[in-house]
N, C-alpha and C positions, 0 to 999 in steps of 0.2 A: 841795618838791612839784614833779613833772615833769606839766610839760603835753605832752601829744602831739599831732601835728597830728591824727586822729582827732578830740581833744577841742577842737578852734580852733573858735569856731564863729563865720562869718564872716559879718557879717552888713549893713557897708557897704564903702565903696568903698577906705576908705585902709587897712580889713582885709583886704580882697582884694589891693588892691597887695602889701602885706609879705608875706601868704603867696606870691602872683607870685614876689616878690624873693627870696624865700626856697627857693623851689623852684627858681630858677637859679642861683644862690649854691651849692646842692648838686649842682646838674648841674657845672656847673666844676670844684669841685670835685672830683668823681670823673673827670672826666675829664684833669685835671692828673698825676692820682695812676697813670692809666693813661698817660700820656703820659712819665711818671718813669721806671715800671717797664721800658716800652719803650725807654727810652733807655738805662738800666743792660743790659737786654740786647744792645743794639746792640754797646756797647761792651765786654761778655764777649765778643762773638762776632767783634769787632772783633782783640780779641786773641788768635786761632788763628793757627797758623803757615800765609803767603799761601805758594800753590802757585808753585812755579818758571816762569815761561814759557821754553818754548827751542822756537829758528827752528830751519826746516830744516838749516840748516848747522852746528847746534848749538852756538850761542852762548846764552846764557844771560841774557835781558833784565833789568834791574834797573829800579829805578822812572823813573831819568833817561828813561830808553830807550824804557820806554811812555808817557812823557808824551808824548816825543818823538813814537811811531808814531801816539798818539793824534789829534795834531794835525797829522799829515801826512795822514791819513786824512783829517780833516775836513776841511781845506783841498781834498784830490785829489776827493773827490764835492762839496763845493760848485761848483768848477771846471766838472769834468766832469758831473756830472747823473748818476754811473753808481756800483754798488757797486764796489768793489774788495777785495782779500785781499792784507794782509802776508805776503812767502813770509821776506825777512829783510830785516834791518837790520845796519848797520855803524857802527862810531866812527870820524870821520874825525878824524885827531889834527891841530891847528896844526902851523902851517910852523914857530911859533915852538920849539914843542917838538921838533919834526926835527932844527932846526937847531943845538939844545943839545945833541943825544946825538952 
């Protein structure tokens, strides 16, 4: 036999509680389930192929490189109080490697 909540018929206080519980227990619920689905899509769409960035001098940044521009940024407007715009970036190679080739 299925009882439906329609047929709960509630009629003190510690039956009011569990339907309470009851009706948050399924709010959560769906909203776990929504919180799932949205994370499965994150991560399809996670997996499209990332757009090339390329400076004016056309160099071709890879992730190093914007981590890097990222927090040169951040540091130059903390600094300063002002926006600013990357025109390019450069790898400045070790002396140590220089001095091997």
């Amino acid at each position: 036999m299925i009882i439906t909540l329609a047929q709960w018929t509630i009629e003190t206080f510690p039956d009011a509680l569990l339907f309470s519980l009851l009706c948050i227990v399924a709010v959560f619920l769906i909203l776990i389930i929504i919180a799932t689905i949205m994370s499965l899509l994150n991560r399809v769409r996670a997996l499209d192929v990332k757009e090339v960035v390329k400076m004016k001098d056309g160099t071709e940044a890879d992730e190093d490189m914007m981590a890097a521009i990222f927090v040169a940024t951040l540091e130059y407007r903390k600094e300063r109080k002002e926006d600013c715009k990357v025109l390019s970036c450069k790898l400045l190679e070790d002396e140590n490697k220089k001095s091997n080739k």
